[in-house]
N, C-alpha and C positions, 0 to 999 in steps of 0.2 A: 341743780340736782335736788329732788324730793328724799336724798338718804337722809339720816338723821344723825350719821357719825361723823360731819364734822363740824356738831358742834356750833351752827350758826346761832348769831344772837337777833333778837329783834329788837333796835333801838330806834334813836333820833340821828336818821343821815344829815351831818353837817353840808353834806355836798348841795343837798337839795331844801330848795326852799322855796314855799306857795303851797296854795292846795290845787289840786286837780280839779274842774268845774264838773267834771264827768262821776267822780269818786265821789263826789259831795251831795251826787244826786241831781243835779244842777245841767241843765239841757243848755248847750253851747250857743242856738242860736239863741232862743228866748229869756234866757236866765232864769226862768221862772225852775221852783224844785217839779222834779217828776213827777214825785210820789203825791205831788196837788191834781195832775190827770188822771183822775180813778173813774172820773163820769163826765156825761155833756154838756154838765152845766157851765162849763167854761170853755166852748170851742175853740178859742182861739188860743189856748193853752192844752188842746191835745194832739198827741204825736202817734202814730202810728205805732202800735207795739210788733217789738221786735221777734221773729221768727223762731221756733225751740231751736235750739241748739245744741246738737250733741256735742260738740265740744267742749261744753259746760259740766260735761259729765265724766273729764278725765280732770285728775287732783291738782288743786293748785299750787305751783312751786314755793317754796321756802323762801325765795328771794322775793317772789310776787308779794306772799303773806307779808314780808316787815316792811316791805316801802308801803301797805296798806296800813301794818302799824304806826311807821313815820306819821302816814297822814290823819291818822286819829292824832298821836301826841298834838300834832299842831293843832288841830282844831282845840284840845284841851287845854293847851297851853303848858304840856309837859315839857321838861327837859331830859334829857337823857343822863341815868348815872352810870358814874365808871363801876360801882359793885353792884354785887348779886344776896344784896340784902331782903333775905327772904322774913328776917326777923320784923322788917321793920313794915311789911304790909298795913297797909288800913284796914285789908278783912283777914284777921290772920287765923280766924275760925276755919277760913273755906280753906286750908294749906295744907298739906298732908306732907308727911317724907316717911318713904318706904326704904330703912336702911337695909334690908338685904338686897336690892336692885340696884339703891343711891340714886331712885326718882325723886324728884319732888309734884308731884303735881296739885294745881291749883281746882279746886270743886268748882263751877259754876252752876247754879242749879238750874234744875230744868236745861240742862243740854248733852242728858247721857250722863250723870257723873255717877250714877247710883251705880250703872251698866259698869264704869270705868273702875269704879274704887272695886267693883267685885274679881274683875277681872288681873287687877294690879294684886290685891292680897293676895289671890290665889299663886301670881308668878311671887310675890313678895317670901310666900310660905305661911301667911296669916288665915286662909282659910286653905281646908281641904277635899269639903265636899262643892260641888257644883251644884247652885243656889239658881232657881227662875222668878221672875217677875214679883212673883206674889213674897218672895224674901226680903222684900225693902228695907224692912224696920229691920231683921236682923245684919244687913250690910251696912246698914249706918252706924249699929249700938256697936257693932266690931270694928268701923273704922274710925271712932272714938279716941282708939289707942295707937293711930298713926298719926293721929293731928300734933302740929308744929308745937299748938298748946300744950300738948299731955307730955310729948317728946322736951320739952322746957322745964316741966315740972320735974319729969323724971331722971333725965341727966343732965338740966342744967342751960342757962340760957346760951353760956361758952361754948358748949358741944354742938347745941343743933344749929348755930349759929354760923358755927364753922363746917359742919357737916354740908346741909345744908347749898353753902359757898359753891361748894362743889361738886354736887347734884347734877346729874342730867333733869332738866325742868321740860313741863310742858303742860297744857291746858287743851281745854274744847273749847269753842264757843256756836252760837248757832244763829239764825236767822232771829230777829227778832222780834217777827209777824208770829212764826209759829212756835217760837217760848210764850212769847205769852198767852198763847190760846192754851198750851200745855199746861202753864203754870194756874191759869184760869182751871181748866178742867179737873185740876188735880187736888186745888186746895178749898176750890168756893162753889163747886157743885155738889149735885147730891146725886149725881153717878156712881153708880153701881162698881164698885171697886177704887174708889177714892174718896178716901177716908176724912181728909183734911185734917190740920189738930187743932187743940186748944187756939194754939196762937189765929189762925188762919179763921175761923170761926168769929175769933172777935172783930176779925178783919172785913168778915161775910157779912156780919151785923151789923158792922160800922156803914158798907157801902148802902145799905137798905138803908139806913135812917137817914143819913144823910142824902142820898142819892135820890131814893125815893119817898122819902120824909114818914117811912112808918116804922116804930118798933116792933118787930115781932122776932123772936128769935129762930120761928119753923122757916122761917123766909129766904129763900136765897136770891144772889144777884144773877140780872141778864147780865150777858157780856156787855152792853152796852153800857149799861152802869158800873161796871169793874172800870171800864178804860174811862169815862168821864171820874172815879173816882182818883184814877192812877193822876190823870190831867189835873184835877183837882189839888191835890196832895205833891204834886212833882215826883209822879211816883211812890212810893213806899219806902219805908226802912227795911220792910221784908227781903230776905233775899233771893225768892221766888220771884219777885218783881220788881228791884231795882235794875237798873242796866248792870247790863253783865260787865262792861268794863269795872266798875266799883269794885267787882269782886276780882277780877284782874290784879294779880301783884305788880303791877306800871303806877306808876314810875320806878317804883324801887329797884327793881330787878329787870333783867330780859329773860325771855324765853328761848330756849333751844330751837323748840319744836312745839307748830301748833296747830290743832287740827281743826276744821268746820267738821262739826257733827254729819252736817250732809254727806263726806266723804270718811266716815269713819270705817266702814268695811270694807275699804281701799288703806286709807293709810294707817291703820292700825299694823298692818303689816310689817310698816318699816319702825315701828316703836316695839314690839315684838324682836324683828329682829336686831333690833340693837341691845338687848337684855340677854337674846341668846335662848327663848324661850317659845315654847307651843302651843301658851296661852292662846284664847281668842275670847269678845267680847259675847255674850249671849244676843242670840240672834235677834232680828230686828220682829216689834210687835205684829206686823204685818205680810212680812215677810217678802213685800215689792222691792227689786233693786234698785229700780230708778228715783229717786230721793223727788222727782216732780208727780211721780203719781203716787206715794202713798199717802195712807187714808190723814198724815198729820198733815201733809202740805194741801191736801185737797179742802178739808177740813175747815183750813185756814182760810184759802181763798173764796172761800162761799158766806164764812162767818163776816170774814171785812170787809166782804162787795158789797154787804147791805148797813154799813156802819156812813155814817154822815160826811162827805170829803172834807168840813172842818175839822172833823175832831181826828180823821187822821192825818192831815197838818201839824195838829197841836202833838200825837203821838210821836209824829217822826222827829219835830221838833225835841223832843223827851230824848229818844233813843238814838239822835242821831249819829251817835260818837260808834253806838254799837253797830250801824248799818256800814258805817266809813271802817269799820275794821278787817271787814272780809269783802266791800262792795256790794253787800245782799242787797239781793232783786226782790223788788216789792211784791207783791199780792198780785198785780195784773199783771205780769209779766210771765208770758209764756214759759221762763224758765225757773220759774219762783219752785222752790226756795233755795235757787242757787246763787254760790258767789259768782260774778259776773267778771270773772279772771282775766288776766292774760296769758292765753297759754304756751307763749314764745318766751316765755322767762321762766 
């Protein structure tokens, strides 16, 4: 079942063990990874891509999502714990608890969270007017004061620790082709309505001098020197562009309930109705239902068709714990940017 009231957890099934060759990305007869067929320079490593599929466009179950968690832990090398220690996260920045609901939800950036924490205050009681797009900065300086952090300072590490316990939990997470073309656009362009900050700037100058070996500060990065920087560095410290699992509370804790961004004006429904509320998230920038033709997944598959089949090797190599969490379908794949489900479970 897709409800969200009873409560499942997403851990490490003892029953099962191995990885999946198909979830790994890993084509059964060849072994070779998928995501290395993007061009002809290697015929004898390309596979016919597989046909759209609307079945990819009904939500994936609850039970599907955590035997795909399973197989991320294994790849990580996590174990499973018996508590739901939210205290003791690695990113306990990204953690919020909304005690008039008793959510807990985990921020991942860039995958809707700015859209989520507006829409959670509002049901929380913490805002009262209805904020659009251009209210960023003031959704974040107000959700300041739901983070795990500030909730510690203010009643104490015992309270929200136990609180907390017993939360209904949940997170986004998203493709991670088209986070980071978002996270790109949003913090290292000089697009018209993306501002970047201080931090993100040093990050813009850093890619130029290194990447491109000149100081200038008016200077901003192609994509293509972002992702050679990312490759570079193993990524960043940023949290726009580390893997989202990082910011993920796993091992520490499970999750109730978890949604792919893709299918957020679907399953927001059943997170809604488990609070009991009429909230709904602000509508999508574009306003396409189908999660494969809007302008971010299109966006995406045009930006990486002209990027080098090594260096997106060396990407997926990076992110690949985060593509093993939902099964996302790569860039060439007629149904990108969806998870590639089972819809029998």
């Amino acid at each position: 079942s897709n409800s969200v009231t009873s409560r499942p957890t997403i851990g490490l099934d003892r029953t099962t063990i191995g990885l999946d060759r198909t979830t790994l990305g890993l084509d059964r007869t060849t072994e070779q990874p998928i995501f290395n067929k993007v061009t002809e320079q290697s015929q004898n490593k390309i596979t016919e891509a597989p046909p759209i599929d609307n079945m990819y466009l009904e939500q994936p179950s609850q039970q599907w999502i955590r035997e795909q968690f399973d197989k991320a832990y294994r790849l990580l090398g996590y174990k499973k714990t018996e508590l739901r220690s939210w205290m003791t996260c690695s990113n306990l920045f990204q953690q919020y608890y909304l005690k008039n609901i008793n959510i807990v939800f985990t921020a991942v950036c860039k995958s809707g969270n700015t859209n989520w924490l507006e829409a959670l205050m509002h049901a929380d009681g913490g805002l009262t007017k209805k904020l659009d797009a251009t209210n960023v900065n003031h959704v974040h300086s107000m959700s300041a004061k739901i983070r795990l952090t500030w909730w510690e300072k203010l009643r104490g590490f015992a309270w929200i620790d136990s609180a907390t316990r017993e939360a209904f939990s949940f997170a986004v997470v998203r493709n991670p082709w088209t986070r980071m073309v978002s996270g790109f656009r949003d913090k290292l362009t000089d697009e018209p309505g993306f501002p970047g900050t201080d931090l993100t700037r040093k990050i813009r100058h850093s890619i130029v001098e290194e990447i491109r070996g000149v100081y200038d500060d008016t200077l901003y990065p192609t994509f293509e020197e972002f992702l050679l920087y990312l490759i570079k560095h193993n990524t960043t410290s940023n949290d726009h562009f580390i893997p989202q699992y990082q910011l993920l509370c796993i091992p520490q804790a499970s999750y109730d309930y978890v949604i792919p961004l893709e299918y957020s004006s679907v399953m927001q429904k059943d997170l809604w109705n488990h609070i009991s509320t009429s909230i709904s998230l602000m509508e999508s920038y574009d306003g396409v239902s189908d999660p494969r033709q809007q302008s971010s997944a299109l966006r995406a598959k045009d930006w990486f068709s002209k990027i080098k089949p090594e260096i997106i090797e060396q990407l997926y190599d990076l992110y690949k714990a985060d593509f093993v969490l939902m099964n996302y379908s790569n860039f060439s794949d007629p149904n990108f940017p969806l998870p590639l489900h089972n819809t029998e479970l």
